[in-house]
Steps between C-alpha positions, in 0.01 A plus 500: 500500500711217394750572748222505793399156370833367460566590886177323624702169335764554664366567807245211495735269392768594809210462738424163302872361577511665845164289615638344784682783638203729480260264579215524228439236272682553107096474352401838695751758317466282151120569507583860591745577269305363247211711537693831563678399181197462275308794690820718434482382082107597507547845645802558304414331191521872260854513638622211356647485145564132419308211586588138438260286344532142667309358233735614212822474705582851408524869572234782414698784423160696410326439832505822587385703228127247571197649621504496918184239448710282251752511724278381853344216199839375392630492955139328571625195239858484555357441906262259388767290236705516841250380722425228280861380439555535912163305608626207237801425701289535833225255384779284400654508865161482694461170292846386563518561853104377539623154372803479750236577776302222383789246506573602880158523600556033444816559615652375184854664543538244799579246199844688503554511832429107574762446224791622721648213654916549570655765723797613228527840546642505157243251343228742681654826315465327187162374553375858587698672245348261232193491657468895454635493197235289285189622743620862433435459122179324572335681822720816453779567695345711804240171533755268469713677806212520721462100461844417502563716819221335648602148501880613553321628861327180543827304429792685657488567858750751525467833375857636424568250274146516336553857405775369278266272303248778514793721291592229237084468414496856465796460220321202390144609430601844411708257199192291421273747469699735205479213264128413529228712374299461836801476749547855550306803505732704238542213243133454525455903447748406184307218393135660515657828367601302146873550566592087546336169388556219745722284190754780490476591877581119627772523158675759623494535910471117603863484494583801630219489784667128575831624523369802716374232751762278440818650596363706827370127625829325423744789642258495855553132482806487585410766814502412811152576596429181245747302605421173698121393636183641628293459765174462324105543700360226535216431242146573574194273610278684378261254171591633184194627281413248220541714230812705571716335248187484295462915524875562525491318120201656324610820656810517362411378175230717470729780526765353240170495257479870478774519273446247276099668499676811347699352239182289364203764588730823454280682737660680831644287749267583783212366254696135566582538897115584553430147294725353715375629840189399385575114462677542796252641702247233364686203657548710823163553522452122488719361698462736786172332507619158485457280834835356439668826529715518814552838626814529647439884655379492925124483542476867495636539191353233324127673610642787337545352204177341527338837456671546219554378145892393429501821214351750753752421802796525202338811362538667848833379553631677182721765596343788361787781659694365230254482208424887545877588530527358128191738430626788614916472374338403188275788461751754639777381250282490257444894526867554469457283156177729381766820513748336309745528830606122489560551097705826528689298795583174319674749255688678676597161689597328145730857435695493831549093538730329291404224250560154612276365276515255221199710290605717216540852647166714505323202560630374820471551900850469694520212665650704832079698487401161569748356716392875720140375481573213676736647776241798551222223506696414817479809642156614417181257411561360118133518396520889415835447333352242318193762423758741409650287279215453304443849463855599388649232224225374222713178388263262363367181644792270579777719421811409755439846654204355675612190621815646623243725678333224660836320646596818648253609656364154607792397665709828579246581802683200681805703601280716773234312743303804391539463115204252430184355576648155592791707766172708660283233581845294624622813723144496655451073537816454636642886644757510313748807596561726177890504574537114601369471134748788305805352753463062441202505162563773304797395348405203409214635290748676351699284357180306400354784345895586264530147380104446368539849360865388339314193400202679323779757282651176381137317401420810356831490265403158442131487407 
C-alpha cells in the first residue's frame, strides 16, 4: 500500500510541474492526490506497521501490533494536528495577501511608481532589484513581483527589454523573501513550524540573501540590455487617492508588526496578521467613506466599489487557486510524513551523500542535501520540499540546518521561470518564454544562488 501511495506523489506532483503543458491548473491534482492519499492510509491503515507521531517527532515501531480502532483514533489526530498546522500558514497568507489588496484598492503602490524620475537603464535595474528586494521581505516575494512588474509595465514601453527587468526581480524577490519570516512561503512554513526565529533568520541569511541579489544585478549591469537609456510612458493624469501613501504606510507596517507580536505575545503568527488586518481594515473602512477620497478607478469601477466595502472587494480579489494548492501539497506530503517515508528517506539520503558539514558526525545534514533542495526547488514547486523537509530531519529550532533550508529553497527556484511563485506569476504578467529564461536568466541565478550559499558556509563557520 505504501508503494500505491508513493506513486499517486509522484504522479500528482509530475502533473503539478507539467501544468501548463497539460493545461489544468497545479491546485486540481494537489487536492486529488491528497485525498487518494489519506483515503488510501484509512483503508489500509491494518497494513501499516510504523506510524510517525508528528507531535513527538518520532517513529512508532509498535503501530502495528494496536487494535484496528486505535489505529483509525491515532490517523483521525495525526489528520487533524496536520490540518491545524496547514490552515495556520493559510490564515496567515489570506491575511497577508488581504492587506496588499487593501493597499491597491487606494492605489498606494503608485507612491513607487511616481518616484521614478531618470531613464538609466542601469539606475532602473537597481531601483527594481532593490525595490524587490526589501518589499519581498515585507509583502512576500510573489506580492512584491506582482507590484514591481506592474509599474515596470507602466514605465517601460518596450517589452523585450522589460522582460529583462522582469528576470532580475524574479532573482531579487526570490532573495528578499528567504531572509524574512513573511517574504516567502517556505521560510514562513519554517518559521510557523518552530524551526527559525526571525533574530537568527535575519543573523544568518541577510548576507547571504544580499549577496544572492547582489552579484546577479551587478554582472546584468554591465549587459547590454541595461546599457544606455529608456524610453519611459509618460506618467498618468489620472488624481491620486488621498490616502495611498497613507495605506501603502500602515499597510506595510502592519505587516512588519506580526513579528514583533510573536516575540512579545508568543502566540502563532496568524494570531498577529489577523490583529493587523483588523486595524487595517478599520482605517479602510473609514476612509473609503471619506468625501475627500479621490477615486482614481473610471466611473464604472468606482460604482463598483461603491457597492462594496474596501475589505470585501480585497477579500474577492485574493487568489484563492493558490491558497488551496498549499492545502492540498501540504496535506498530501504530510501523508508521506504519517508513514515514516520522508524519515526512512532523509536516512538513506544522509548514508549515500557525503558530509560537507561543519556538525560533529551523526549529528549533521550534508551541505550538498541542501544545496539539491534548492536546485530541485527549481525544478519542481519548493513548498512540498520544504514540507518534506520538515518531515525528514528533527534539528531543533534555529539549528543552521534550517536556515540553510530556507536560503535554498527560497532562492534556488530562480534558476527555472517555473521554479517559484514570484517566476509563475512573472511568466503569466509579462509571457515570458520558458527557454528565453534557461538561455539569457538562468545563469545568472546561478551564480547568485553559489555565492549566497558560499557566503552562508562561511557565516556559519563564523557565528
Amino acid at each position: 500500500m505504501e508503494t500505491v501511495i508513493i506513486l499517486v506523489f509522484v504522479f500528482g506532483y509530475l502533473a503539478i510541474t507539467l501544468e501548463h503543458n497539460i493545461k489544468i491548473d497545479k491546485l486540481i491534482p494537489a487536492l486529488v492526490m491528497m485525498a487518494i492519499s489519506w483515503a488510501l492510509i484509512s483503508l489500509g491503515i491494518d497494513d501499516f506497521s510504523q506510524w510517525f507521531d508528528s507531535a513527538k517527532h518520532s517513529l512508532m515501531d509498535n503501530f502495528g501490533l494496536l487494535p484496528h480502532e486505535e489505529k483509525m483514533h491515532l490517523m483521525e489526530e495525526t489528520l487533524l494536528h496536520h490540518l491545524g498546522k496547514t490552515a495556520e500558514i493559510l490564515v496567515f497568507l489570506l491575511g497577508a495577501m488581504t492587506i496588499v489588496e487593501i493597499i491597491d484598492y487606494f492605489d498606494g503602490f503608485s507612491t513607487i511608481k511616481n518616484a521614478v524620475n531618470f531613464n538609466s537603464r542601469k539606475k532602473l535595474l537597481w531601483m527594481f532589484s532593490i525595490l524587490a528586494f526589501i518589499l519581498s521581505a515585507i509583502i512576500d516575494n510573489l506580492t512584491a513581483t506582482i507590484v514591481l512588474i506592474s509599474i515596470l509595465q507602466k514605465i517601460v514601453k518596450d517589452r523585450s527589454i522589460r522582460i529583462w527587468y522582469a528576470g532580475l526581480i524574479i532573482i531579487a524577490a526570490n532573495a528578499g523573501g528567504a531572509w524574512s519570516p513573511i517574504g516567502d512561503v517556505t521560510t514562513t512554513m519554517l518559521w510557523i513550524g518552530d524551526r527559525v526565529s526571525t533574530g537568527y533568520l535575519f543573523m544568518y541569511l541577510f548576507i547571504p540573501s544580499l549577496l544572492c541579489m547582489v552579484v546577479p544585478t551587478f554582472i546584468a549591469s554591465m549587459l547590454k540590455p541595461f546599457k544606455g537609456t529608456l524610453e519611459l510612458q509618460a506618467a498618468d493624469d489620472k488624481p491620486k487617492n488621498k490616502f495611498s501613501s497613507t495605506m501603502l504606510f500602515l499597510g506595510l507596517g502592519a505587516i512588519v508588526f506580526v513579528p514583533i507580536f510573536k516575540v512579545i505575545t508568543h502566540l502563532p503568527p496568524y494570531v498577529g496578521m489577523m490583529l493587523s488586518l483588523g486595524v487595517v481594515a478599520i482605517f479602510a473602512e473609514i476612509y473609503s467613506n471619506s468625501k475627500f477620497a479621490i477615486s482614481t478607478v473610471t466611473s464604472e469601477e468606482h460604482n463598483e466599489h461603491a457597492s462594496h466595502s474596501p475589505v470585501h472587494h480585497s477579500l474577492s480579489k485574493i487568489e484563492l487557486p493558490s491558497i488551496l494548492f498549499f492545502l492540498g501539497i501540504l496535506m498530501a506530503v504530510a501523508a508521506l510524513e504519517s508513514l515514516g517515508i520522508l524519515f526512512g528517506f532523509a536516512g538513506s539520503l544522509q548514508e549515500t551523500m557525503p558530509m560537507l558539514s561543519t556538525e560533529p558526525a551523526g549529528t549533521a545534514v550534508s551541505d550538498l542535501v541542501v544545496l539539491l533542495l534548492g536546485v530541485g526547488s527549481a525544478v519542481i514547486d519548493n513548498v512540498p520540499l520544504v514540507a518534506a523537509s520538515l518531515g525528514m530531519f528533527s534539528q531543533p529550532l534555529d539549528d543552521q540546518l534550517w536556515h540553510f533550508i530556507a536560503y535554498s529553497a527560497g532562492t534556488g527556484g530562480s534558476m527555472l521561470i517555473i521554479g517559484s511563485a514570484a517566476g509563475v506569476v512573472a511568466m503569466g504578467m509579462e509571457k515570458i518564454d520558458f527557454f528565453w529564461y534557461l538561455k539569457k536568466i538562468s545563469w545568472l541565478a546561478l551564480v547568485g544562488f553559489l555565492a549566497g550559499a558560499i557566503a552562508f558556509m562561511i557565516m556559519r563557520g563564523i557565528l
